[in-house]
N, C-alpha and C positions, 0 to 999 in steps of 0.2 A: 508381462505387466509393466506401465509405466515407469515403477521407480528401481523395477531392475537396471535404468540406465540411466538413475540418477548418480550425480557424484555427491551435490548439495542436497539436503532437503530441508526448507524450512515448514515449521510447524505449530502453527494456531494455534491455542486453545481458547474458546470461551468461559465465562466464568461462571455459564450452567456446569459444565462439566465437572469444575472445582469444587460448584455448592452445588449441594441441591434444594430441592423446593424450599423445605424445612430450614433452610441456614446450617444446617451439616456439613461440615468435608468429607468429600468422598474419598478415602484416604486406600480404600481396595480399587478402585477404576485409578486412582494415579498411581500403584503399586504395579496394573496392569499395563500401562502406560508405559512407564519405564523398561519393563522385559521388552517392551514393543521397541525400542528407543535403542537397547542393548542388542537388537536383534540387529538393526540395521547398521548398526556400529561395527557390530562382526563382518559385516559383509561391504567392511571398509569404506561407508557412505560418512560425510560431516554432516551431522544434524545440529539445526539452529530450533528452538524454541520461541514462541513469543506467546507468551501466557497473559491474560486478564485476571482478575480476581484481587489485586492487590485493595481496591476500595470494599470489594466484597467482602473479604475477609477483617478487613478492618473494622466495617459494620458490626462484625461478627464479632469481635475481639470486646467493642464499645458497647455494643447492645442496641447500634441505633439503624433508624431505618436508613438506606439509600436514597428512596423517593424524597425527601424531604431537605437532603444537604443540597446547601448552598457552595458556588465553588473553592472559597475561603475555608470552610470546616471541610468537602470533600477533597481539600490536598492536602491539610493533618491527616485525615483519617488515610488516605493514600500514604502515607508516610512509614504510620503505623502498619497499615495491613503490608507495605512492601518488605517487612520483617520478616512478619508472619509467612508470607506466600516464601519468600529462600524458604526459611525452615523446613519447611514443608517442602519444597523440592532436594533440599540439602538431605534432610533425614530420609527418605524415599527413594532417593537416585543413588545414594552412598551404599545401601543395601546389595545392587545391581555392579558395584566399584567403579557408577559412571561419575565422572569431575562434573561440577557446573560452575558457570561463574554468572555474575549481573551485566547487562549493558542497558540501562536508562536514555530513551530516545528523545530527542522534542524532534515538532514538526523541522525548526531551521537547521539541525543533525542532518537532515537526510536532501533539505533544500539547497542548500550551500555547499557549491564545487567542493571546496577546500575539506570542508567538515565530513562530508558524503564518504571522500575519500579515504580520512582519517579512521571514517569508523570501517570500512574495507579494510583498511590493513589492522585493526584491531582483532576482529572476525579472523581476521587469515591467522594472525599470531597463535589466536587459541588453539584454531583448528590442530597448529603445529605443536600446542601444549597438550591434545591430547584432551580438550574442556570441552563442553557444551554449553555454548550461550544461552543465555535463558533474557530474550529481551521483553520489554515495556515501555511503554511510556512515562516517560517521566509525569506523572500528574502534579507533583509535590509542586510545580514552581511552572508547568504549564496554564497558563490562561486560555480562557476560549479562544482568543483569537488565534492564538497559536497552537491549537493542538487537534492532532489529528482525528479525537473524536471516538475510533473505534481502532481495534485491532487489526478489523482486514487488512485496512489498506496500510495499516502502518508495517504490517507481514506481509504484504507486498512490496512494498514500498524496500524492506530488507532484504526480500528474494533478491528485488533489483540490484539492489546495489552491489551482494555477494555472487552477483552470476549464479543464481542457486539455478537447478536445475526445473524444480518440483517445489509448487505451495499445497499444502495440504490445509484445508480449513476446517477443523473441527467444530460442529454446532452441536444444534440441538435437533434438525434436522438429516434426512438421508441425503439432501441434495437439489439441485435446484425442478421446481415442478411448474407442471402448465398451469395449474393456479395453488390455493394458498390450502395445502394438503388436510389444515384444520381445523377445516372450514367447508371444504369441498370435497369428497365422496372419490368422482372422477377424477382427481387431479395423477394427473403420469408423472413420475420421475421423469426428467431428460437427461439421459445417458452420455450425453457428447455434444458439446457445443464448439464449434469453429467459428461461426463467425456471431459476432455480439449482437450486431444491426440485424440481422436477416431472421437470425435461429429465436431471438427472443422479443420477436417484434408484439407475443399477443400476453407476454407472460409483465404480469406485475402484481406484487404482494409484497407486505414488510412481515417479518417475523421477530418482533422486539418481546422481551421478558424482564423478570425483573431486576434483575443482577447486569444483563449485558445492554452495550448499547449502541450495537450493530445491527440492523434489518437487513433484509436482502438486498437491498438496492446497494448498501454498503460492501457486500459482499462481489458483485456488480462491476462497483468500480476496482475493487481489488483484481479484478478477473480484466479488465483492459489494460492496469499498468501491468500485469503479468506476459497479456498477450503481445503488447507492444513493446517487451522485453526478450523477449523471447525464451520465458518460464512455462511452462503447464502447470493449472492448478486444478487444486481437486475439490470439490466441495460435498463432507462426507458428515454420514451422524456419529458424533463422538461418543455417544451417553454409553456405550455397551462400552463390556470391557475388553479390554484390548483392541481400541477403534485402529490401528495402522495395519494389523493383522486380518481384521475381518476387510479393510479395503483391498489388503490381496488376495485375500481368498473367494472374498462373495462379491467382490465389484459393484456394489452396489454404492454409487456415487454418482456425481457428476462430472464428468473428465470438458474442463477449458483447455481444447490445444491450442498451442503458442502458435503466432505466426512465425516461419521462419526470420530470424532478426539478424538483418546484415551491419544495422546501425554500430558503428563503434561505440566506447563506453560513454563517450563526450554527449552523443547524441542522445543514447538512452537514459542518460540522466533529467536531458531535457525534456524528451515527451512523457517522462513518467511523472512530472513535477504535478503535485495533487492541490498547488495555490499559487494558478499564475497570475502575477498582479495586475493586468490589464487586458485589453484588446483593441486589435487594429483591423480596421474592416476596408479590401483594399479590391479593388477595379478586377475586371476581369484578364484587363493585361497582364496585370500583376500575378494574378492567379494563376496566368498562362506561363512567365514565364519563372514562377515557383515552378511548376511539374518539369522546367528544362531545368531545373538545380540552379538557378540563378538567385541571386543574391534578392531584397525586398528592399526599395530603391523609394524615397519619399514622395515622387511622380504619382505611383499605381497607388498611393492610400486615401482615401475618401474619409475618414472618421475616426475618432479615439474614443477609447472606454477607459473611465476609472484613472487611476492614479497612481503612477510606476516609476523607479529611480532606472539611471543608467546599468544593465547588466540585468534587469530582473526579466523573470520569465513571465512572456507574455501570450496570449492567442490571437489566431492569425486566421480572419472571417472573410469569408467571398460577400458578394450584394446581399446573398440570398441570408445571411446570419449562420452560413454552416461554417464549422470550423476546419481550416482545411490546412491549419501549419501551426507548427508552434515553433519558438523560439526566445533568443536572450535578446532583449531589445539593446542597439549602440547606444541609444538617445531617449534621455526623460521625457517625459508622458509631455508634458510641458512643451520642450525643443520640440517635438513632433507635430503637435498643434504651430506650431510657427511654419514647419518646415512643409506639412504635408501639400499634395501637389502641384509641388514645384522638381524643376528640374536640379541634378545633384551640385551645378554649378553654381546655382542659386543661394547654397546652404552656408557659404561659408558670409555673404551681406545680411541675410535676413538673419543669422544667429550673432555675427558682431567678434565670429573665430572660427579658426579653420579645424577641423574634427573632420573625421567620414566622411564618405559619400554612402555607405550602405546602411539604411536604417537596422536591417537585419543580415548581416552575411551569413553567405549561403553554409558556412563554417558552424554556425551557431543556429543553423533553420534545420525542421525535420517537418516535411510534408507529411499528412498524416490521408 
C-alpha cells in the first residue's frame, strides 16, 4: 500500500467529520481517528494534521448559524471555536500519549520564500520534539483576499512545503467519481488518476455542505500542487470510523500519483504558488526557447495581465492563452509594459536605469 513508504503524511480533515448534521461532535470517530494516527506513528511515519471545524465549533459554542456570518463576526467566532477545536484534539489525542501542538497558517505563510521556509523548519523541529502539528488557517485576522478559502489546498499547499510524502483528504465522500455520486445512480468511483487533463476530462461536480467550504474542484486544485510536487494524494471517505485504517485495508479511494518531481525546493515553491499576481502572454519564440531552459527575455512578450510588483509570482501564456510556465517576475507589471518587445539592450534607455536583461531567469522559471 501507498503509505507503507511514506515517511510524511499529511492529513485533512473536513469539518463534516468533526460535526455532524445535528451540530454534534463526533467525539467517538475522533477517538477512532487518533488510534489511526498512533498506529502510524508506531511505524515511525511524522504525521501532520490540518483540521477545519474551528468556525464550526464556534457556531456551536454561540448557538449561531454559519450560513448567515459575515466575515467580521466569522473571525470572532473563528477565534472562539479555535479553543474549542485544541480541546477537543488535546483531550482526545492525550488518551492515545500523542503530543500535539497549533500552527495558524495565512495564505502569505506559505507564498513568501522567506516565511515558506520558516514554517519548514518549525514542522521539522516538532517532528524532532516528538509533536503532531495540527494546522489551520488562521481565519481570526485572514481577509478574503488573502485567505486560502478551503482546507485542500491549504493541506497541500503544507504537503508541499514539508516534502510530505502522502496527502490524505478526508471528506464526506469515498473519492473522486464519473459524476456527482448523489445525485447520479451510475456514477463509478475512479480508482487512480495520473494525469489531471486526460483522466478527468468528462468529470465535473461540486460537493459543498454545510459546515465545509471546499467542493470538489477545490479538492482538484489541491491534487495538482500535489502532483506538481511530487506528493500522492488520496481522496477518501472520512465519516466511518477509523477512516486511515479502512484506506489500508479496503482501498477504497481515490489514489492522485505524483509526477516524478526533479524540481528542486526553489522551483516547487514556485509552481505550487495558489495566487500568482499576474500574467504574461509571450510569442512562440519565446515559448520555444522556455522548453530549451532559457531564460524569458522582454523581446518574445506580446501582453501583460493585472498588476504585480518586482519578485511576485506570475503566469506565463503562449498566443493560444494556455499556460505554459510559471515564474518570479525581475520587473513590475508596469516596467514590462514599457519594456515588452523590445530587445534587452533597449532596456536600460526606455526604463531610464540599468537592472536585468531577463524579465524571468531561467533560475526563477518552471515550464509546466
Amino acid at each position: 500500500m501507498l503509505l507503507k513508504n511514506s515517511k510524511i503524511v499529511v492529513i485533512k480533515i473536513g469539518s463534516s467529520l468533526l460535526v455532524d448534521k445535528n451540530k454534534k461532535i463526533r467525539k467517538k470517530w475522533l477517538s477512532s481517528f487518533a488510534k489511526d494516527v498512533q498506529k502510524l506513528k508506531d511505524k515511525n511515519k511524522k504525521v501532520i494534521i490540518v483540521s477545519s471545524g474551528a468556525i464550526a465549533l464556534g457556531c456551536i459554542k454561540m448557538n449561531y448559524n454559519k450560513g448567515g456570518l459575515k466575515l467580521d463576526k466569522s473571525q470572532a467566532i473563528a477565534s472562539i471555536g479555535q479553543i474549542e477545536l485544541m480541546n477537543l484534539f488535546l483531550n482526545t489525542f492525550s488518551k492515545y500519549n500523542l503530543n500535539i501542538s497549533q500552527i495558524l497558517l495565512t495564505l502569505e505563510d506559505t507564498e513568501e520564500r522567506r516565511r515558506s521556509l520558516n514554517a519548514k523548519r518549525t514542522f521539522e523541529n516538532l517532528f524532532n520534539l516528538d509533536f503532531i502539528p495540527i494546522v489551520n488557517e488562521n481565519d481570526t485576522i485572514a481577509t478574503s483576499e488573502i485567505k486560502y478559502g478551503d482546507n485542500d489546498r491549504l493541506a497541500s499547499r503544507v504537503a508541499q512545503i514539508t516534502n510530505a510524502d502522502t496527502l490524505i483528504l478526508l471528506s464526506d465522500v469515498d473519492g473522486l467519481f464519473t459524476k456527482n455520486p448523489k445525485i447520479f445512480k451510475d456514477a463509478k468511483l475512479i480508482k487512480k488518476v495520473e494525469n489531471l487533463n486526460k483522466d478527468l476530462i468528462n468529470t465535473n461536480f461540486k460537493g459543498i455542505n454545510e459546515f465545509g467550504s471546499g467542493g470538489m474542484n477545490t479538492k482538484i486544485e489541491a491534487a495538482k500542487i500535489c502532483q506538481l510536487s511530487g506528493c500522492n494524494m488520496i481522496m477518501a471517505n472520512g465519516l466511518y470510523l477509523n477512516p486511515i485504517s479502512r484506506i489500508i485495508t479496503q482501498n477504497k479511494c481515490t489514489l492522485f500519483i505524483s509526477k516524478v518531481s526533479k524540481l528542486d525546493a526553489r522551483k516547487k515553491w514556485i509552481i505550487s504558488s495558489v495566487s500568482p499576481k499576474g500574467e504574461l502572454i509571450i510569442d512562440d519564440g519565446a515559448k520555444k526557447a522556455l522548453k530549451n531552459g532559457k531564460s524569458l527575455l522582454a523581446a518574445g512578450i506580446k501582453k501583460v495581465n493585472g498588476k504585480f510588483k518586482k519578485g511576485d509570482h506570475i503566469k506565463i501564456l503562449d498566443k493560444s492563452n494556455n499556460e505554459c510556465a510559471r515564474g518570479l517576475c525581475s520587473f513590475s507589471s508596469n516596467e514590462v509594459e514599457k519594456i515588452l518587445g523590445h530587445q534587452s539592450k533597449e532596456i536600460e534607455k526606455l526604463l531610464g536605469y540599468i537592472t536585468k536583461s531577463e524579465v524571468v531567469h531561467k533560475d526563477d522559471l518552471v515550464e509546466i
